[in-house]
C-alpha positions, -999 to +999 in steps of 0.1 A: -874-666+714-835-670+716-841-699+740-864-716+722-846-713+685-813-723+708-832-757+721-844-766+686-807-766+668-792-784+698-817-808+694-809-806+657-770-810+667-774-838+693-795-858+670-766-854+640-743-863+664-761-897+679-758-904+647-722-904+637-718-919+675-736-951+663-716-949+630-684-951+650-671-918+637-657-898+666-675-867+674-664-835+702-695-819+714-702-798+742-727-806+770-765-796+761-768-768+782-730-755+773-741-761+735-773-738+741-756-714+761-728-711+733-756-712+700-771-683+717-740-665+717-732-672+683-761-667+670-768-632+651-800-612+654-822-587+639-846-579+659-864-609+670-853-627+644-821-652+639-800-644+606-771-658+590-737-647+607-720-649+571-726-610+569-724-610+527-758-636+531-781-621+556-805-647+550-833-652+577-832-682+596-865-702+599-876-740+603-896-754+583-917-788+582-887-804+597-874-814+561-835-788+558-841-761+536-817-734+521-829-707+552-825-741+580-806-726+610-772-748+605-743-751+635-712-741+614-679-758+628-651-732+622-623-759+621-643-791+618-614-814+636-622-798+665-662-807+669-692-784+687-670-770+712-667-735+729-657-706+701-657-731+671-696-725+662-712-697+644-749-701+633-755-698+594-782-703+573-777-742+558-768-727+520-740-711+533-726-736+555-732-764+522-711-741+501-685-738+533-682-774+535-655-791+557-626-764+550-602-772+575-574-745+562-568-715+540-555-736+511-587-758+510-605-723+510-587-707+482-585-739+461-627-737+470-625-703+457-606-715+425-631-734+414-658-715+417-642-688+400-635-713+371-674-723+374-685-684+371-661-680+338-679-709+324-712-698+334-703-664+323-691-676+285-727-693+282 
């Protein structure tokens, strides 16, 4: 199971990243058998199933008809600078990592934080 979930989000990653290649935006990614071996590591399990590593989610992980979905396995880059290398990947569900977006530092965080905050006061007065 872990080796066949790990073969479908490389594929997933080394089609994204083909893609910024032919764009011309520079891209750090690990061989495909290093990136397997590494999304297997990183990847959180229940069983036989794949979650979300973001432990306040828990979502299960599934594909779908190939169109991304909230529940999509998605290759989370801790610091995004640094690509798909070695101990910058964790495996979320694609909600979480959309909500994460490219945070490169704990101000970007916080200031992320801010505004939802903001958004939930608003939501909350309505």
């Amino acid at each position: 199971m872990r080796d066949v979930f790990a073969n479908r989000v490389a594929n997933n990653v080394l089609s994204r990243v083909a893609k910024d290649l032919a764009r011309g935006k520079a891209v750090v990614c690990m061989s495909r058998v290093d990136l397997e071996r590494e999304i297997r590591a990183s990847t959180v399990t229940r069983g036989k199933a794949a979650m979300c590593a973001n432990p306040a989610c828990g979502q299960f992980l599934s594909f779908g008809d190939g169109n991304c979905h909230a529940a999509s396995p998605s290759v989370h880059k801790i610091r995004p600078s640094k690509g798909y290398v070695q101990g910058n990947i964790t495996i979320i569900c694609f909600a979480c990592n959309e909500a994460i977006g490219e945070s490169e530092s704990l101000e970007a965080v916080n200031r992320k934080r801010a505004a939802l905050d903001f958004q939930a006061k608003l939501l909350g007065e309505n």
